[in-house]
KETI-417082 format. One line per field, with one value per residue (C-alpha): residue number from 1; residue in three letters; y, x, z. Coordinates in nm, 2 decimals. Example, Ala and Ser with C-alpha at 12.3 -4.5 7.8 and 13.67 -1.06 7.14 Angstrom:
2
num <- c(1|2)
residuo <- c(Ala|Ser)
north <- c(-0.45|-0.11)
east <- c(1.23|1.37)
up <- c(0.78|0.71)
//
This chain:
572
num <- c(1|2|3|4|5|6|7|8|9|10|11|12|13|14|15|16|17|18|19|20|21|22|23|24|25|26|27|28|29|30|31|32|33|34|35|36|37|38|39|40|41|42|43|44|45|46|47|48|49|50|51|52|53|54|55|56|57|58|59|60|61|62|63|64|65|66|67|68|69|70|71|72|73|74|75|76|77|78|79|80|81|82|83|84|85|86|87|88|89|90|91|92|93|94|95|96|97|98|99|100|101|102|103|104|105|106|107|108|109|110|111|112|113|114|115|116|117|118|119|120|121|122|123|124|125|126|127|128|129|130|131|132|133|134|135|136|137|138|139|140|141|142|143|144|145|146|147|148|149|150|151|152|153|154|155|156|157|158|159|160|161|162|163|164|165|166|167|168|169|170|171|172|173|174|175|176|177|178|179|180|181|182|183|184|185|186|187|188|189|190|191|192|193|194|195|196|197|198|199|200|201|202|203|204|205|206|207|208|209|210|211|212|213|214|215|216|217|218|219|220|221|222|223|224|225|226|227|228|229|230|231|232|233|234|235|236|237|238|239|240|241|242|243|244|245|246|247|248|249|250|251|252|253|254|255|256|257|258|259|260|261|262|263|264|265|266|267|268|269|270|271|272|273|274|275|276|277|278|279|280|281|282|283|284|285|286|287|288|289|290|291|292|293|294|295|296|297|298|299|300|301|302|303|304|305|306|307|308|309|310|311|312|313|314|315|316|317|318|319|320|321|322|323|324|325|326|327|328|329|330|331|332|333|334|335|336|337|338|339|340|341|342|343|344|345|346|347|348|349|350|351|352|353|354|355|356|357|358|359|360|361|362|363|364|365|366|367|368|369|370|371|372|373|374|375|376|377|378|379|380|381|382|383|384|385|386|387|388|389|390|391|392|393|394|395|396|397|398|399|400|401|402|403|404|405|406|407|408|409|410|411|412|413|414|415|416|417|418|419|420|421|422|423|424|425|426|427|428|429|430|431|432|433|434|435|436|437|438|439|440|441|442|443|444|445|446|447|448|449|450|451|452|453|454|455|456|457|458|459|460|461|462|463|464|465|466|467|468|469|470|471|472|473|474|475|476|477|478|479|480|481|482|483|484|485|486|487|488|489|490|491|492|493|494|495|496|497|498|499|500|501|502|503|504|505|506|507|508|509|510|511|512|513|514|515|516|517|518|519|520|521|522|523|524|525|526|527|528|529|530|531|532|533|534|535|536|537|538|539|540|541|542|543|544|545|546|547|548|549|550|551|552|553|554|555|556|557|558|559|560|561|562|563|564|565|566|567|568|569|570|571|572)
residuo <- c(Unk|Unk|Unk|Unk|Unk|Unk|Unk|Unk|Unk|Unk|Unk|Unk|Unk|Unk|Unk|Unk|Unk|Unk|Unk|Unk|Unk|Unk|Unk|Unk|Unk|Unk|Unk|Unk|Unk|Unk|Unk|Unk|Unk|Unk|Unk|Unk|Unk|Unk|Unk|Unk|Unk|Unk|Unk|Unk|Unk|Unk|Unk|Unk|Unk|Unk|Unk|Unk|Unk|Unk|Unk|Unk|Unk|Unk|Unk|Unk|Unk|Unk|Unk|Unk|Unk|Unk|Unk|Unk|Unk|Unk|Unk|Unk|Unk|Unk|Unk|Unk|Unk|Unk|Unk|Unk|Unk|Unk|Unk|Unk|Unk|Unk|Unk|Unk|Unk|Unk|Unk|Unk|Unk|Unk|Unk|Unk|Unk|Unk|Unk|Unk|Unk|Unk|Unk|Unk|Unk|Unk|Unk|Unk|Unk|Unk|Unk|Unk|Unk|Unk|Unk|Unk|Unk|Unk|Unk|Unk|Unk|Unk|Unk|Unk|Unk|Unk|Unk|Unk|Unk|Unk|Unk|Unk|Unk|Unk|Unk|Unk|Unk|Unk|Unk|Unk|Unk|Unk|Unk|Unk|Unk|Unk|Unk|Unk|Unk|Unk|Unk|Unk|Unk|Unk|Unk|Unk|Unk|Unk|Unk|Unk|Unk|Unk|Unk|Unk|Unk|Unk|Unk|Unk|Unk|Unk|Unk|Unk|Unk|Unk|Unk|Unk|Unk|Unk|Unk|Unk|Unk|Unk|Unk|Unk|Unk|Unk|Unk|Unk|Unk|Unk|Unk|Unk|Unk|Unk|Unk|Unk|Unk|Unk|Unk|Unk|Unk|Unk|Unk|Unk|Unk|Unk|Unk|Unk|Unk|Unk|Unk|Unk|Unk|Unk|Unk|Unk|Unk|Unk|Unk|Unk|Unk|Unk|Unk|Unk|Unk|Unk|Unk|Unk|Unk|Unk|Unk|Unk|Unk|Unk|Unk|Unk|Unk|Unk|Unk|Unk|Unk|Unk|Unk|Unk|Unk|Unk|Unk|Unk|Unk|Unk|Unk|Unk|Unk|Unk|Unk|Unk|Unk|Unk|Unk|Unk|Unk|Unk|Unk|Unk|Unk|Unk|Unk|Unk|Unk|Unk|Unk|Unk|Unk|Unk|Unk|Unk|Unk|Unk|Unk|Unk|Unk|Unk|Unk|Unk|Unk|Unk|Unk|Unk|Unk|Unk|Unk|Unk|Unk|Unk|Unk|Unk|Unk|Unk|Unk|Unk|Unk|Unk|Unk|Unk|Unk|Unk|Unk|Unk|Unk|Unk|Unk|Unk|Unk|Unk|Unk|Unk|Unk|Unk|Unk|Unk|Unk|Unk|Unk|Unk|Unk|Unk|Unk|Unk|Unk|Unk|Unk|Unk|Unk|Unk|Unk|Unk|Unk|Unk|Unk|Unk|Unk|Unk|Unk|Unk|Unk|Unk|Unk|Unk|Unk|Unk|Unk|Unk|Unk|Unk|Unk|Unk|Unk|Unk|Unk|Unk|Unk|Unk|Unk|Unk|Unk|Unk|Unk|Unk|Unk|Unk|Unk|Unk|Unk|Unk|Unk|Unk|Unk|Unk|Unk|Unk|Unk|Unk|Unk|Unk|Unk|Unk|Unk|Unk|Unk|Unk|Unk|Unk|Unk|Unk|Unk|Unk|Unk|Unk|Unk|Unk|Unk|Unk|Unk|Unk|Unk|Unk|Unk|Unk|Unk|Unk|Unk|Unk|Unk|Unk|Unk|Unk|Unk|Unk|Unk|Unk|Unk|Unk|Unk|Unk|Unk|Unk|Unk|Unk|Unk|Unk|Unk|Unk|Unk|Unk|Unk|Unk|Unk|Unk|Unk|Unk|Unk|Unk|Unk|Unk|Unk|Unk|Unk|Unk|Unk|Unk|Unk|Unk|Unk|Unk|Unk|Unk|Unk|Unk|Unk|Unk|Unk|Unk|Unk|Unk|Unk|Unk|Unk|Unk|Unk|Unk|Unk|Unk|Unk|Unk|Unk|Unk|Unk|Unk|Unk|Unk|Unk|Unk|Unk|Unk|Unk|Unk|Unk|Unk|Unk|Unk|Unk|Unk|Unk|Unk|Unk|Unk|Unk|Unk|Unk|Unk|Unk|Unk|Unk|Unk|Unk|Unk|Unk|Unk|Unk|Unk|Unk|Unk|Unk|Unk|Unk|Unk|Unk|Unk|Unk|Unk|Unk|Unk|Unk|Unk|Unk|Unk|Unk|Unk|Unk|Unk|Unk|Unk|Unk|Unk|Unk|Unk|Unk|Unk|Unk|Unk|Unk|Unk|Unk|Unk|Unk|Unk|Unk|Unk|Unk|Unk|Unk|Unk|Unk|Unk|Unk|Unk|Unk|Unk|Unk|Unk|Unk|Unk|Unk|Unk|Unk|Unk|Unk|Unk|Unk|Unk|Unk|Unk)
north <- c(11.23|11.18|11.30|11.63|11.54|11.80|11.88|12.12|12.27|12.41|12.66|12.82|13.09|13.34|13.07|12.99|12.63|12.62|12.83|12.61|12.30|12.52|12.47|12.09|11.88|11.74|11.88|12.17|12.32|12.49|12.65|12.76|12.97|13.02|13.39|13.70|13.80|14.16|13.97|13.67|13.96|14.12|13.84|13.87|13.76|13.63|13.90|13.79|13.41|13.49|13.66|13.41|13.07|13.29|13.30|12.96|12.88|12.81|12.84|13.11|13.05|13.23|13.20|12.85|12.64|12.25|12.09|12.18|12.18|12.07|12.37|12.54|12.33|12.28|11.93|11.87|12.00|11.81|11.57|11.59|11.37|11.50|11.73|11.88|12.04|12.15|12.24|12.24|12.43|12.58|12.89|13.02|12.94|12.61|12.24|11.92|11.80|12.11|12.05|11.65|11.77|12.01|11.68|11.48|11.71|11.81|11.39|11.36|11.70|11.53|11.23|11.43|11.59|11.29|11.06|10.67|10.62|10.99|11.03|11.30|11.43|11.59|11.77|11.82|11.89|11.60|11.47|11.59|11.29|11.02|10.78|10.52|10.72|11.03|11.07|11.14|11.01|11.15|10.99|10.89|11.19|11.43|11.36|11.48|11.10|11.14|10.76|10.73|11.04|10.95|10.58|10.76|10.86|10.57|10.68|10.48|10.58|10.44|10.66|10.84|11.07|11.41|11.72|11.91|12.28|12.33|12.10|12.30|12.60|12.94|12.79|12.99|12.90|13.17|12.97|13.19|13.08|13.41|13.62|13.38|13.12|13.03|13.20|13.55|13.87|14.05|14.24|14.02|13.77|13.97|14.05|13.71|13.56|13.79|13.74|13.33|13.37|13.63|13.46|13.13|13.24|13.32|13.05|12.67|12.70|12.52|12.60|12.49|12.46|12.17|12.35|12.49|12.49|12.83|12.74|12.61|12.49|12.57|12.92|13.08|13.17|13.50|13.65|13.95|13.77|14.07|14.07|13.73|13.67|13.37|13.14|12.97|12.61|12.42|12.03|11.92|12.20|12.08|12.21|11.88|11.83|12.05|12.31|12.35|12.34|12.62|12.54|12.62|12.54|12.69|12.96|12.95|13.03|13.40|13.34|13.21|13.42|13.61|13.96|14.12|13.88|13.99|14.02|14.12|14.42|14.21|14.15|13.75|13.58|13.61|13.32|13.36|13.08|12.82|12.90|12.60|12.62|12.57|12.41|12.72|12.81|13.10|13.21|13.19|13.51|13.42|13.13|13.16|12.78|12.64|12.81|12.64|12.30|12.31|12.34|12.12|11.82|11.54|11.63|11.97|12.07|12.30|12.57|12.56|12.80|12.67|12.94|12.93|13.22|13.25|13.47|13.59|13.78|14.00|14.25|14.57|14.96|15.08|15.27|15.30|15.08|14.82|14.48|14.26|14.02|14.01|13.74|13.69|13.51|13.35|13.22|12.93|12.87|12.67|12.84|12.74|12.91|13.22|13.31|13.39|13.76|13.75|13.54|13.79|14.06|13.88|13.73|14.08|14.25|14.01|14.13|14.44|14.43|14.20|14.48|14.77|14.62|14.56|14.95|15.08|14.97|15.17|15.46|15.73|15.82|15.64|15.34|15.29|14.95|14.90|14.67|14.76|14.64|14.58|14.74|15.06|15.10|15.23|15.01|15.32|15.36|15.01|14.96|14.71|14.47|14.49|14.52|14.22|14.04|14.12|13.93|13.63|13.61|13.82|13.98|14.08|14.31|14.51|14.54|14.91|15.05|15.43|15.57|15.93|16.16|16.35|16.19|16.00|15.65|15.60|15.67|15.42|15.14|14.79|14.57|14.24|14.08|13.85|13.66|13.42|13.04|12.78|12.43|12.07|11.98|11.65|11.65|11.98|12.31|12.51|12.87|12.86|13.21|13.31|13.59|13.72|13.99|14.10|14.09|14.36|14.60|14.60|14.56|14.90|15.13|14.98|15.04|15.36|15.22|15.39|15.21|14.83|14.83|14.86|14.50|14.33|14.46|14.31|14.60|14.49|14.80|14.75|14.39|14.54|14.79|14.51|14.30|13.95|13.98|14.34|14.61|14.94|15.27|15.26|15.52|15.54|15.48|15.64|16.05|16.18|15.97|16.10|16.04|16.09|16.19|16.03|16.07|15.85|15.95|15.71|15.63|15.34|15.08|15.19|15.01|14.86|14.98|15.01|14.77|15.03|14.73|14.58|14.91|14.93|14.53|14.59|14.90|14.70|14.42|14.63|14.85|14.55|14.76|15.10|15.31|15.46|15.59|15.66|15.94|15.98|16.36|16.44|16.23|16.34|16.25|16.33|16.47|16.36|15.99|15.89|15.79|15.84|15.93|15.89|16.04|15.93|16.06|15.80|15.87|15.59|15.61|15.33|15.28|15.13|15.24|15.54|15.51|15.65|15.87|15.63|15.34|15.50|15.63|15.24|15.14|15.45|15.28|14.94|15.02|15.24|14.90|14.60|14.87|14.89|14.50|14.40|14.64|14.76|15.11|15.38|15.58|15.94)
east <- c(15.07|15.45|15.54|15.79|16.16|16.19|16.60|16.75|17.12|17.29|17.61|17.51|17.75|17.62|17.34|17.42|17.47|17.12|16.98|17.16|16.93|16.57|16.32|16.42|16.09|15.93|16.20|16.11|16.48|16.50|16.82|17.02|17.29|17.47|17.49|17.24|17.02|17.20|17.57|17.48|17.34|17.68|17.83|17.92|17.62|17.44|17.11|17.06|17.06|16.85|16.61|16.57|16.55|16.23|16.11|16.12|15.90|16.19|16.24|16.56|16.62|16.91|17.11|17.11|17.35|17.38|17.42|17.07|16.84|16.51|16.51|16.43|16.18|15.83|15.75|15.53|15.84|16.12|16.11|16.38|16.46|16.82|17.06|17.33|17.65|17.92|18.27|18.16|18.42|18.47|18.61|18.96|19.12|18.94|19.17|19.12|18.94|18.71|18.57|18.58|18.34|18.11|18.05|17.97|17.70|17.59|17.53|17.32|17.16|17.04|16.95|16.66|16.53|16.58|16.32|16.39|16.53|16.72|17.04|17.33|17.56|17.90|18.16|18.47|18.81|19.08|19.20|19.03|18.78|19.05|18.89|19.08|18.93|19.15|19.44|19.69|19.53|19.63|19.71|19.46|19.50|19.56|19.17|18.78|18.76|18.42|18.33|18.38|18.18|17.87|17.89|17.87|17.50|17.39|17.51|17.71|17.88|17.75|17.90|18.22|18.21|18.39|18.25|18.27|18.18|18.21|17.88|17.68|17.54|17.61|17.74|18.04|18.30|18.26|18.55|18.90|19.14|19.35|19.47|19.61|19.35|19.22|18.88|19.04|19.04|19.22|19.50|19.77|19.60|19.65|19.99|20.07|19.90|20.05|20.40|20.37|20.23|20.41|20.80|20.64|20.71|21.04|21.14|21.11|20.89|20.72|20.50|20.55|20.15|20.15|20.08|20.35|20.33|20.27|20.40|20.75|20.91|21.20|21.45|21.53|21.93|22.03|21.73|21.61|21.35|21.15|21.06|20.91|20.56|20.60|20.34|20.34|20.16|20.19|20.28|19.89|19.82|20.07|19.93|19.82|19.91|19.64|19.68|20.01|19.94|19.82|19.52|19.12|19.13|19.46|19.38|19.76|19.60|19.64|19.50|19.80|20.04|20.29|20.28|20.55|20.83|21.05|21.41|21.79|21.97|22.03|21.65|21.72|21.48|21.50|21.42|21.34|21.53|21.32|21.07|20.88|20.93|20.63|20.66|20.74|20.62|20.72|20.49|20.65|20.90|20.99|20.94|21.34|21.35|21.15|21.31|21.64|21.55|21.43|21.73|21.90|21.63|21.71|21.45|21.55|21.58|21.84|21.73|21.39|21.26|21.03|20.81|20.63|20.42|20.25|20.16|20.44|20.43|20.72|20.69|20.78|20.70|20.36|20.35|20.12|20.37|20.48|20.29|20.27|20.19|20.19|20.25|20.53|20.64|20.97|21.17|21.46|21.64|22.01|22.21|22.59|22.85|22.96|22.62|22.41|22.48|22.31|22.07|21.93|21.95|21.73|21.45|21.45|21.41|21.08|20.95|21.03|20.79|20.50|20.48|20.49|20.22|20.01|20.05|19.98|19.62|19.62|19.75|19.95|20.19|20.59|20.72|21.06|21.20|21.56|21.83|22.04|22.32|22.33|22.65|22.50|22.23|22.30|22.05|21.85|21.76|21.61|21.22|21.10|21.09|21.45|21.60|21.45|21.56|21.92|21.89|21.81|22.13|22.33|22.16|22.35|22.05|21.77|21.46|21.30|21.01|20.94|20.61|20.70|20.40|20.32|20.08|20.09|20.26|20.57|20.89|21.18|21.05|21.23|20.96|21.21|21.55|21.80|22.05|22.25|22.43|22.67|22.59|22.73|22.41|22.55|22.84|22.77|22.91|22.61|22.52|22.13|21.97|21.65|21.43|21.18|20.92|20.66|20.36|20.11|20.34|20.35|19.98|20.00|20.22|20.08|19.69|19.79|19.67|19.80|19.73|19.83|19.53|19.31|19.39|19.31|18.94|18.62|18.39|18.31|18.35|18.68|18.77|18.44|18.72|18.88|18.76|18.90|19.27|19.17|19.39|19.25|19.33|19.21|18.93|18.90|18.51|18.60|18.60|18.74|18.71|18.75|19.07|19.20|19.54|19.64|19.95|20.14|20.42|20.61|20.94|21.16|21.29|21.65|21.92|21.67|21.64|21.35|21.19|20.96|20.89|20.73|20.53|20.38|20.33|20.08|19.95|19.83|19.68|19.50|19.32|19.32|19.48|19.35|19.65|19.74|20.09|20.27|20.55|20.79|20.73|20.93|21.24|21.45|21.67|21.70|22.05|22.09|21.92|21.95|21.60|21.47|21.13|20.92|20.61|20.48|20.13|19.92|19.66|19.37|19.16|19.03|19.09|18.72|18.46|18.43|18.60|18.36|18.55|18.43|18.62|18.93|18.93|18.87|19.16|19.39|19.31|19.41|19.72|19.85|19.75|19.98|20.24|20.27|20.29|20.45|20.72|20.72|20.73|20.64|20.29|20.31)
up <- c(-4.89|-4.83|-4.44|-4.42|-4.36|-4.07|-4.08|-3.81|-3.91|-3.64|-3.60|-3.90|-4.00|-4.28|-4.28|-4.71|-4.61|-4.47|-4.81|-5.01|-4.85|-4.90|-5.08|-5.12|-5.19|-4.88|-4.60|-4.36|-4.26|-3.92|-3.91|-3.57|-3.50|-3.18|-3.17|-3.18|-3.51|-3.46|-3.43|-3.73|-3.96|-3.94|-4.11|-4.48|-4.72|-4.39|-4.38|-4.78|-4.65|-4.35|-4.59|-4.87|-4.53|-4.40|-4.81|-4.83|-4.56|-4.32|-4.00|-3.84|-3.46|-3.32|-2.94|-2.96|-2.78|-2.94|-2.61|-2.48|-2.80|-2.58|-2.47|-2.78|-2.96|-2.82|-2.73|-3.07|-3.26|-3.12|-3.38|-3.60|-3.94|-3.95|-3.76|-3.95|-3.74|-3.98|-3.80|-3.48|-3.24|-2.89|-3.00|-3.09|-2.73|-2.76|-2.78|-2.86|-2.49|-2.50|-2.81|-2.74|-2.44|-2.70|-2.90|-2.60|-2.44|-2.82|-2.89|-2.57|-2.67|-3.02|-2.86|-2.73|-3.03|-3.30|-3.42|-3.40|-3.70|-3.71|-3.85|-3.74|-3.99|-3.80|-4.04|-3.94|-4.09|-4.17|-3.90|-3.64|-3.61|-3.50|-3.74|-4.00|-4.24|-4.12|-4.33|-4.20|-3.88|-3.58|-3.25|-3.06|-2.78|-3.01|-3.21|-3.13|-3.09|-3.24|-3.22|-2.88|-2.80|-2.99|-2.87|-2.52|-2.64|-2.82|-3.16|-3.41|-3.70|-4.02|-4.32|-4.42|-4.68|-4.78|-4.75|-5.08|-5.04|-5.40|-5.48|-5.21|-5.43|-5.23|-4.95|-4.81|-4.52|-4.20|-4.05|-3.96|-4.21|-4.23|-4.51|-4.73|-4.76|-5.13|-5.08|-4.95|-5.13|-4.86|-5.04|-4.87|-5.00|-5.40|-5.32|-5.24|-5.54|-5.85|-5.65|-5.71|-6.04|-6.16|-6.04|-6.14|-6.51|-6.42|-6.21|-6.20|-5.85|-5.53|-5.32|-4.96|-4.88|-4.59|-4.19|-4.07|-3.66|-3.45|-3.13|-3.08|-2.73|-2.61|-2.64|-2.94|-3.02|-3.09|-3.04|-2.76|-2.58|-2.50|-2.85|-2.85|-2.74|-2.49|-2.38|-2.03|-1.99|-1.69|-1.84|-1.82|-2.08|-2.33|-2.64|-2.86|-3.26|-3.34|-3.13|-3.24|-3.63|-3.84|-3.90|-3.84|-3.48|-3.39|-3.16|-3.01|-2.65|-2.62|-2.29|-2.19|-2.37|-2.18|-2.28|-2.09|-1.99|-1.69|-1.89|-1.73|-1.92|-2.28|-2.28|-2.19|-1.92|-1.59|-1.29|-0.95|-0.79|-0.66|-0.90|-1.06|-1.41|-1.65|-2.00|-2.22|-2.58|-2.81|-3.12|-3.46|-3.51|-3.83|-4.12|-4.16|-3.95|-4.20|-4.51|-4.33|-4.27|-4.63|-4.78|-4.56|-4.62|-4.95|-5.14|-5.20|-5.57|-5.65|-5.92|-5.79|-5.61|-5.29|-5.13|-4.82|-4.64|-4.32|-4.04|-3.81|-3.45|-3.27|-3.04|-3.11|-3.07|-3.17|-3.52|-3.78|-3.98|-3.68|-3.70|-3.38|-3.67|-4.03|-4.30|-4.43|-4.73|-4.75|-5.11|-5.10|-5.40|-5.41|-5.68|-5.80|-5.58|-5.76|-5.95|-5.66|-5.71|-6.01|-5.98|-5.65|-5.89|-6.14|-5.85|-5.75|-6.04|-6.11|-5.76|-5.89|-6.22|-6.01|-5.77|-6.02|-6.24|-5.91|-5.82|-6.17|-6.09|-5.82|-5.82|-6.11|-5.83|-5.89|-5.69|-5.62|-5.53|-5.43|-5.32|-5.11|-4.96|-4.55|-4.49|-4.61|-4.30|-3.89|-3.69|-3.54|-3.97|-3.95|-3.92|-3.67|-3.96|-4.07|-3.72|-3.62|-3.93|-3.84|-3.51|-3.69|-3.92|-4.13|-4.40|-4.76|-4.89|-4.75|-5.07|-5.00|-5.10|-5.14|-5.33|-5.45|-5.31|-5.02|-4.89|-4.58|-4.67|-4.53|-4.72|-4.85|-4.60|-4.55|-4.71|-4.74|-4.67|-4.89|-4.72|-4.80|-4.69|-4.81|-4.83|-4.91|-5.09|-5.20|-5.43|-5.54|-5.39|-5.38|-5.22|-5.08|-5.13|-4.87|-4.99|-4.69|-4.78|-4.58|-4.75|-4.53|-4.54|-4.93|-4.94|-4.67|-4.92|-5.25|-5.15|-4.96|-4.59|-4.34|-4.02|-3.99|-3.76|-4.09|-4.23|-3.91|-3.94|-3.93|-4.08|-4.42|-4.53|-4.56|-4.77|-5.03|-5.14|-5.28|-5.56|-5.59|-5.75|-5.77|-5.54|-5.56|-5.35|-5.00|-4.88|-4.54|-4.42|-4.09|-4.12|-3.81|-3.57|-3.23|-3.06|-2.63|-2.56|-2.18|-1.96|-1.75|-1.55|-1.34|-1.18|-1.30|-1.04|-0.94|-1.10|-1.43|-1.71|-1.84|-2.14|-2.35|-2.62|-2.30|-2.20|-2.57|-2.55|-2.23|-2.38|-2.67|-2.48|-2.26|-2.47|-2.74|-3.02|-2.94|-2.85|-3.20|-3.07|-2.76|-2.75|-2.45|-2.37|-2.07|-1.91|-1.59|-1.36|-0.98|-0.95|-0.52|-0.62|-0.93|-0.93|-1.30|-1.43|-1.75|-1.89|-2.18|-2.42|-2.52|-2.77|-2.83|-3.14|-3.32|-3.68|-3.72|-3.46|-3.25|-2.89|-2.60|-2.34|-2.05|-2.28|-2.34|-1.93|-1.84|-2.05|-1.90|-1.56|-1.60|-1.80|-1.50|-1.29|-1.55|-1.57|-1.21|-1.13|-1.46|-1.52|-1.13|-1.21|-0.97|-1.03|-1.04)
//
């Protein structure tokens, strides 16, 4: 009789890697998972795995950490044929030496629980391995070094091969890949996709699909500062290649992001003197840098229209309709000088039709979209999306959507941009035209959400409403939920003035997106002094799960305690 192949597979996400792998002649799978059954079974399509592993005859082990795998297995069942990790990684906040370490201690781990002639099979994305067979392949710093890490355990590698998730019956990535990823069917990601088909029957057009980075160094021109999330590294934490691209293991180190900058009067940074001065990053405001250095690179192609599309963060007030981040998708196109009018009036007209047939779908009610020009707007009409598009560089047209009902979608909002530059693009005299739309605020009006919150969620509840290249009309899962109005009254430092985008900024990091709004209720000013105070209403209610009093009351505590040493305002 032919001996079992005994094959342990650990990190399972929804565990359809593992399924895919049962009930293979002569192999016993023992499939592992970091987290809790009650967390794992959360994960889409996961609990159907989990159920059809313990069918099979498989075994489902669950809180188990790779780097001690002794511990888990009884000494009679240590033995292991084969050890599968696919995309092992530290966690969002994780870089290249933490997960270097992971592989280390998880080598010597296997090393325990292999038989002689076992074989360990790592997958990891391009790149990341620091191997010839890495292309592009990345300095040597900047990799997992994965070679050097398993030699450090008696390990060689023996086989390089790619890993082709479209072979694997049922398997399906758990990994973070965001909105716009192939695999989505987030409505961004719908928007997104009938926008590019839709103008690619219009238009001659590219798609811009390599990384683009998150983190740039250095100070941004024009700009307010204090609406630009910094991050401060000290030089031994300079961020490596990967941590700086967009990609799986980019976790831009919110840990060390600077949520409340101190600024002078124009919002600029200020410097203690003598202060030592840290090697400072900024997240991505905008994709208009790229869009620029596009159509200033040789290979651009004039007629053709190149689109690119990412996720973009600013800081700004908090509204239902105000994203902290959102993707946004940017369109480049070199025209000849004198035609660009029409030719904006023709790309917009095809956004135009793409977004009405996505909304017939959805709902009978009549959308409105409109160019108009610049010159015709005050800057207190702006939303937060416009006004900070006009710090960037002069805009020509502002595209607005308005959905005729009376419900609760906002009315006539700015959902893109058009602006316009002149370039020598060889021997031609051309005139380059940038398009910027952001794409979760059309998704917001056209599926009728009404809290940004919403597309950020988790709950599955939420993406099932949505059918791949489907958008339907959202229906909110969450009746009622219970909501905790809080004041704060406080004094502002004589002579400042006071930086409410910052105030929202630490309200939304302390109660980690749970303040729905925040209204300044009472203001006054001490006639003999000068001294001026503030009081403000904050009301917390989740957009997904029901908020406990004692929550909320813990949140209302340290808020009055970063408002205090961050903005050095006086409790009431």
């Amino acid at each position: 009789m032919e001996a079992v192949r005994r094959v342990l597979l650990l990190g399972e996400g929804n565990f359809s890697f593992a399924a895919s792998l049962c009930g293979a002649a002569g192999t016993h799978v023992v499939a592992t998972c970091y987290e809790s059954e009650e967390e794992a079974s959360g994960r889409g399509r996961a609990a159907e795995s989990i159920r059809r592993l313990r069918e099979g005859g498989a075994e489902v082990v669950f809180s188990v950490d790779c780097t001690k795998l002794k511990d888990y297995f009884l000494p009679e069942k240590r033995q292991f044929d084969c050890i599968y990790f696919n995309f092992p990684h530290c966690g969002r906040k994780a870089g290249v030496v933490k997960n270097r370490e992971l592989l280390a201690r998880f080598f010597h781990s296997s090393a325990e629980v292999l038989t002689e002639e076992g074989e360990v099979h790592v997958a990891l994305c391009n790149g990341q391995g620091g191997t010839p067979a890495d292309q592009p392949r990345r300095e040597w710093h900047n990799s997992w070094q994965i070679v050097a890490v398993a030699a450090g355990a008696g390990f060689i590698l023996s086989n390089v091969h790619p890993f082709k998730a479209e072979t694997i019956h049922g398997y399906q990535c758990t990994g973070y890949r965001g909105f716009l990823e192939r695999n989505s069917n987030h409505p961004v990601r719908t928007v997104k996709d009938k926008l590019t088909a839709d103008l690619s029957q219009a238009f001659p057009l590219q798609n811009i699909d390599y990384y683009l980075s998150l983190l740039h160094q250095g100070h941004l021109n024009g700009v307010c500062h204090s609406n630009v999330f910094w991050i401060i590294l000290s030089p031994e934490e300079t961020p490596s290649t990967e941590e700086m691209s967009d990609g799986l293991a980019n976790a831009v180190l919110f840990s060390h992001v600077d949520f409340c900058r101190d600024t002078d009067k124009s919002g600029w940074l200020n410097v203690q003197e003598g202060c030592h001065i840290s090697k400072q990053y900024y997240l991505r405001p905008s994709l208009l840098p790229y869009a620029q250095a596009i159509a200033q690179r040789g290979a651009f192609l004039p007629g053709t229209l190149h689109v690119l599309s990412g996720p973009v963060f600013r800081k700004c007030l908090i509204t239902p309709y105000s994203m902290p981040v959102f993707h946004e998708m940017v369109f480049v196109c070199a025209v000849n000088r004198g035609t660009e009018n029409s030719y904006i009036q023709m790309l917009v007209n095809n956004i135009k039709t793409s977004m009405h047939s996505l909304h017939q779908t959805v709902s009978s009610f009549k959308l409105n979209i409109n160019l108009q020009e610049a010159t015709s707007f005050e800057t207190t009409e702006l939303n937060d999306f416009a006004a900070f598009e006009s710090q960037l560089s002069k805009i020509q047209y502002f595209i607005c959507m308005e959905i005729d009902t009376s419900g609760s979608c906002e009315k006539g909002s700015c959902v893109g941009i058009i602006r316009t530059a002149h370039y020598e693009l060889g021997s031609s005299k051309l005139v380059v035209v940038f398009a910027s739309l952001n794409l979760d605020l059309l998704a917001m009006l056209i599926c009728g959400i009404s809290d940004w919150r919403m597309l950020w969620t988790s709950d599955r509840r939420f993406l099932s409403q949505f059918p791949r290249g489907e958008l339907r009309l959202f229906k909110s899962f969450s009746l009622y939920p219970p909501s905790y109005v809080h004041d704060v009254s406080f004094w502002v430092p004589d002579g400042e003035q006071f930086d409410e985008v910052a105030f929202h900024t630490i309200a939304r990091q302390v109660s980690g997106e749970m303040v729905l709004s925040i209204q300044l209720i009472d203001s006054f000013q001490q006639s003999e002094t000068g001294r001026k105070s503030l009081c403000y209403r904050l009301t917390f209610q989740s957009c997904d799960k029901a908020l406990s009093r004692q929550e909320v009351a813990e949140m209302q505590l340290l808020f009055r305690k970063e408002i205090n040493q961050h903005l050095r305002v006086t409790l009431r």
